[in-house]
C-alpha positions as a Markdown table, in Angstrom:
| # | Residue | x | y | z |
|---|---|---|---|---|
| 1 | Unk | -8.0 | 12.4 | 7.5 |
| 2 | Unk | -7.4 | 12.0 | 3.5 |
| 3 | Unk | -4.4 | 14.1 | 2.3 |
| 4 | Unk | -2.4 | 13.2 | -0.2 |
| 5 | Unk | 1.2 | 15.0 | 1.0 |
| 6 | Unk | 3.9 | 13.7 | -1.3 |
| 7 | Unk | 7.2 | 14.6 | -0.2 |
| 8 | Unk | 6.1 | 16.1 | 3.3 |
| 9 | Unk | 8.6 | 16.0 | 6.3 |
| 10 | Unk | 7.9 | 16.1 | 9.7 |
| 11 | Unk | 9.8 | 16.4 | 13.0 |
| 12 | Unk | 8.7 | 15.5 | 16.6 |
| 13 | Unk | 5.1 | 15.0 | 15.3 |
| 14 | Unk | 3.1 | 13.1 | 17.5 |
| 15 | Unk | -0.2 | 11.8 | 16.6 |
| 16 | Unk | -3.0 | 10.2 | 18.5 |
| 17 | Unk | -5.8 | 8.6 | 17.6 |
| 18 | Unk | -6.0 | 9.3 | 13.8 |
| 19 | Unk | -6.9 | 7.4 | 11.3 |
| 20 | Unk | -5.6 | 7.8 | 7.9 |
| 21 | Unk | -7.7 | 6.8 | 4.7 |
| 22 | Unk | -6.1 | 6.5 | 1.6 |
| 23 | Unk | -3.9 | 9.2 | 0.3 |
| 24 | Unk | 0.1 | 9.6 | -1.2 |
| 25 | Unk | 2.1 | 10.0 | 1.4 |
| 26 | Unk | 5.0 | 8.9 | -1.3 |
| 27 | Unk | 8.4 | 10.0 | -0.4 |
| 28 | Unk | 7.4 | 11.7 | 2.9 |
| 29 | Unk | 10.5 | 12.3 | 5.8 |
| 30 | Unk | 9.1 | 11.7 | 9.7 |
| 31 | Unk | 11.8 | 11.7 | 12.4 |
| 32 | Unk | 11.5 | 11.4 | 16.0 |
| 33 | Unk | 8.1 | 11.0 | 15.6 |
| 34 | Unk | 5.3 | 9.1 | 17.6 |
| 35 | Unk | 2.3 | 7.5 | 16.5 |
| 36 | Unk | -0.1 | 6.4 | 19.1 |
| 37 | Unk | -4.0 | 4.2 | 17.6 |
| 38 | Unk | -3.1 | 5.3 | 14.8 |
| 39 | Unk | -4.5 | 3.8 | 11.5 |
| 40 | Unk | -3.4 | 3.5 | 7.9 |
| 41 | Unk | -6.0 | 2.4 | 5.4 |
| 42 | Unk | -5.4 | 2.4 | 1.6 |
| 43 | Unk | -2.6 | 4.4 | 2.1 |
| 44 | Unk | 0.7 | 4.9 | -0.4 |
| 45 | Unk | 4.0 | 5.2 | 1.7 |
| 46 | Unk | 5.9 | 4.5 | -1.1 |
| 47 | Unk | 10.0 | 5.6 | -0.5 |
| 48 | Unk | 8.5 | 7.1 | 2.7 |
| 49 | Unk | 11.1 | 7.4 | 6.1 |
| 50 | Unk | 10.3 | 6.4 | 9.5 |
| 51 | Unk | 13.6 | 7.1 | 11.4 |
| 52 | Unk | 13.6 | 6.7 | 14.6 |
| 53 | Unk | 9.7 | 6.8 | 15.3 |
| 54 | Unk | 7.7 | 4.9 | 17.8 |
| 55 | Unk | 4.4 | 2.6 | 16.7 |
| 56 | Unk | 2.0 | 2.0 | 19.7 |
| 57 | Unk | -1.3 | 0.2 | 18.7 |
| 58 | Unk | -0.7 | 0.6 | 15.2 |
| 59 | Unk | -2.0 | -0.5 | 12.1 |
| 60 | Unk | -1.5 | -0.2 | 8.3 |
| 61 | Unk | -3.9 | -2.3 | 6.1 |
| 62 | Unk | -3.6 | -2.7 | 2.4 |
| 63 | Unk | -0.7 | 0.1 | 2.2 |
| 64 | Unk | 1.9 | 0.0 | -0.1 |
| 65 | Unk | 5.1 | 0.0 | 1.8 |
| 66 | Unk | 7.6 | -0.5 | -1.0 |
| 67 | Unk | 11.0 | 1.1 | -0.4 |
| 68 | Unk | 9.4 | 2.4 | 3.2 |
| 69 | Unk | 12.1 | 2.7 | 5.9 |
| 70 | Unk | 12.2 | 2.4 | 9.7 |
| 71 | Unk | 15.2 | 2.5 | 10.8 |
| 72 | Unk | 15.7 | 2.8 | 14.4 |
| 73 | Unk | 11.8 | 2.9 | 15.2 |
| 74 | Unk | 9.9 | 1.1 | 18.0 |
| 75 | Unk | 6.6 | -0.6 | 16.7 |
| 76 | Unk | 4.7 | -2.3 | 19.7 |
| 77 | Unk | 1.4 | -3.9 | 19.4 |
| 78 | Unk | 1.3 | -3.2 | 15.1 |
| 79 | Unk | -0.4 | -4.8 | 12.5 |
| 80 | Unk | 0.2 | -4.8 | 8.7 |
| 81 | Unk | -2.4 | -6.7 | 6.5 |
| 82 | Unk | -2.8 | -7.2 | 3.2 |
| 83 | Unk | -1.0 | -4.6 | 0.7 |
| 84 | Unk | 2.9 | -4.5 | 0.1 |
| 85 | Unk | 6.0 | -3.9 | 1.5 |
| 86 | Unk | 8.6 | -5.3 | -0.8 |
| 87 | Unk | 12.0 | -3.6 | -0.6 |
| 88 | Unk | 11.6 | -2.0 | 2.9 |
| 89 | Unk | 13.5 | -1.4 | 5.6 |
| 90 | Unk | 13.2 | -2.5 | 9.2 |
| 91 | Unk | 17.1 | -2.1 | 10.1 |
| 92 | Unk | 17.5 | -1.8 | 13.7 |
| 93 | Unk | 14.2 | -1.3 | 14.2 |
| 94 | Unk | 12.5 | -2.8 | 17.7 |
| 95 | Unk | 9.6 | -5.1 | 17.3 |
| 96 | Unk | 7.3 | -6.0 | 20.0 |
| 97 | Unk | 3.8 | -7.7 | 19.6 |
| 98 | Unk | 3.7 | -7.1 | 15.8 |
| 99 | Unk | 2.1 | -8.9 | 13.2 |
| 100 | Unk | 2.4 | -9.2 | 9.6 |
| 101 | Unk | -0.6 | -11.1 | 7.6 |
| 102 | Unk | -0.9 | -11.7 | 3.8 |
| 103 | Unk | 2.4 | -9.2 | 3.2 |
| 104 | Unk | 5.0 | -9.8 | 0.6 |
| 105 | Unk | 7.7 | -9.1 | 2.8 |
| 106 | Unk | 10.0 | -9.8 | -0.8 |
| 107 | Unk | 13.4 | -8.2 | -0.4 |
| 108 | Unk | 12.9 | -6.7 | 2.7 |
| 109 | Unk | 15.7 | -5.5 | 5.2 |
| 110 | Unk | 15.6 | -6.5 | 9.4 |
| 111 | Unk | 19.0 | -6.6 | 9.2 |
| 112 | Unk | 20.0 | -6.1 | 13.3 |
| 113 | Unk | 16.1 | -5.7 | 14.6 |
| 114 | Unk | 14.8 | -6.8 | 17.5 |
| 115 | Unk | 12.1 | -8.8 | 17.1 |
| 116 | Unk | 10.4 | -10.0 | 19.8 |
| 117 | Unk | 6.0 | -11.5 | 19.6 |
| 118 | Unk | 6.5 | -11.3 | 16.3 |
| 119 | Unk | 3.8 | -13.3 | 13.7 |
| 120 | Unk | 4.1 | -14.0 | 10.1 |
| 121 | Unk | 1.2 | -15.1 | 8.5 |
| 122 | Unk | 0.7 | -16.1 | 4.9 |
| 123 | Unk | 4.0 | -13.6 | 4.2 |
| 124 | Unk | 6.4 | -13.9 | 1.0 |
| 125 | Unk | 9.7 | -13.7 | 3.0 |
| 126 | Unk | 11.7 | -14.2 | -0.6 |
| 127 | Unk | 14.8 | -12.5 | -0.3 |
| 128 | Unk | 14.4 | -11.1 | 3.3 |
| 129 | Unk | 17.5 | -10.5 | 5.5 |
| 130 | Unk | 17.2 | -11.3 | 9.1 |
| 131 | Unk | 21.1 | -11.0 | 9.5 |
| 132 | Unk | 22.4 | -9.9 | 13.3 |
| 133 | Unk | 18.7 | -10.0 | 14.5 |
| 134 | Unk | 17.8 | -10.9 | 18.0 |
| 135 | Unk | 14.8 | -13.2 | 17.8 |
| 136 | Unk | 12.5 | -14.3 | 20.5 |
| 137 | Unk | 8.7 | -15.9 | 20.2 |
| 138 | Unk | 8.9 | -15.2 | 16.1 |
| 139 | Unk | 6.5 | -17.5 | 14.5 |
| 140 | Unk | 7.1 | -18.1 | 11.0 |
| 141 | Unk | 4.9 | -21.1 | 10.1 |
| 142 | Unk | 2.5 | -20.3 | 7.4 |
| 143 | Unk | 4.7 | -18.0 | 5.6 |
| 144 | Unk | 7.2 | -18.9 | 2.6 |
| 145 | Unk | 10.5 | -19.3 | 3.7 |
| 146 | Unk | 12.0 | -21.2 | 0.6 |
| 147 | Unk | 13.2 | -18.2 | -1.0 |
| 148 | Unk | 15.1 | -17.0 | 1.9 |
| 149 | Unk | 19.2 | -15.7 | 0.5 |
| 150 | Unk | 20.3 | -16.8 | 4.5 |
| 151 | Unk | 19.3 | -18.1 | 7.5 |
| 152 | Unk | 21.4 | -16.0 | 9.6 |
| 153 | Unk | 19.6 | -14.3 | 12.3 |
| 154 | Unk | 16.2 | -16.2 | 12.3 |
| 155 | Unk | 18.0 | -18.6 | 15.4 |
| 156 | Unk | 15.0 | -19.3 | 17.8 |
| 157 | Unk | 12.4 | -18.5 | 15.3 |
| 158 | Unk | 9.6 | -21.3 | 15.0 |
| 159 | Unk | 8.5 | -22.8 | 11.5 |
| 160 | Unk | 7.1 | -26.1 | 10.2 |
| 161 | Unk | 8.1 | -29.3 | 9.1 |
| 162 | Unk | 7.2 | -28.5 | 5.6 |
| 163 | Unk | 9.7 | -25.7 | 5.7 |
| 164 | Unk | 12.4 | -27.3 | 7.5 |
| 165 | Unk | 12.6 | -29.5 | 4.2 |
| 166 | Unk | 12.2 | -26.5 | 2.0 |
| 167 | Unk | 15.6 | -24.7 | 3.5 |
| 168 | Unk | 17.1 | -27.8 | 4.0 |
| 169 | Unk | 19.6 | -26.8 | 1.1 |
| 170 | Unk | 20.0 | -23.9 | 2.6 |
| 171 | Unk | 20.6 | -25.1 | 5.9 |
| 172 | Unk | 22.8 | -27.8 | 4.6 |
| 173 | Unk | 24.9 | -25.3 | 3.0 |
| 174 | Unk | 25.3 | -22.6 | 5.7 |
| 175 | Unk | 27.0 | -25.1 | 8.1 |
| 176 | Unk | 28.9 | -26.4 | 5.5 |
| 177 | Unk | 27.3 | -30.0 | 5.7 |
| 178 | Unk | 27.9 | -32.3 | 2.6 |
| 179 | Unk | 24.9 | -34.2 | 0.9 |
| 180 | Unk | 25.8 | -37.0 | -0.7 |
């Protein structure tokens, strides 16, 4: 499948076993829907909306995401590799078994998600919120965390040595400790 369908909207769609290759999808509306082995390759989702859709065995490589929402969506066993995804939007959304590899994540919103299995690998997290998360099994060693406006949220979430001493600052600062 290779449309290009700026600007589409979609309700209660439910697609299985598709894989999409390249396309704009910019600025498309999908609500309620479910995608099951699905595939996104080469794809442009720029300013598109997941609300409330559900990701089983998923996967988006080298897709731009920018702007991309997903609020209140379910994405279980997903992968996102390579491309972009500055600027979007994971509020409230429910991860499960999901991993991002070589992803600026720059700017990007999990503000309340639950993420749960979650890997990032070789990601840009500069400017990412992880405010009111709940966090379990979240591995964040590899990715760049020194960047980070907060550390709120990412309680429980596993990182390195090298980056406890890059948020030290941060950390410092957030429960009020004073450096002399």
């Amino acid at each position: 499948m290779k449309p290009g369908l700026e600007g589409l909207t979609a309700e209660r769609l439910n697609l299985n076993r598709v894989s999409v290759v390249g396309g704009g999808w910019t600025q498309c509306c999908f609500e309620g829907c479910q995608f099951w082995d699905v595939t996104f390759e080469d794809c442009d989702l720029l300013g598109t909306s997941f609300t409330d859709c559900g990701f089983h065995r998923a996967t988006f490589t080298n897709c731009r995401l920018s702007a991309t929402q997903f609020p209140e969506s379910v994405l279980r066993h997903v992968s996102f590799s390579s491309g972009k995804a500055d600027r979007a939007s994971f509020r409230t959304a429910q991860f499960d078994t999901v991993q991002f590899s070589h992803v600026p994540l720059i700017a990007v919103d999990f503000f309340g998600a639950s993420l749960f299995n979650v890997e990032f690998s070789h990601c840009d997290l500069a400017g990412a919120t992880f405010e009111t998360c709940r966090i379990a099994e979240v591995d964040l060693r590899s990715s760049d965390v020194a960047k980070l406006p907060s550390l709120r949220g990412l309680a429980g979430a596993t990182i390195d040595a090298v980056q406890l001493i890059e948020i030290a600052p941060l950390l410092a600062a957030e429960l009020g400790l004073i450096v002399e």
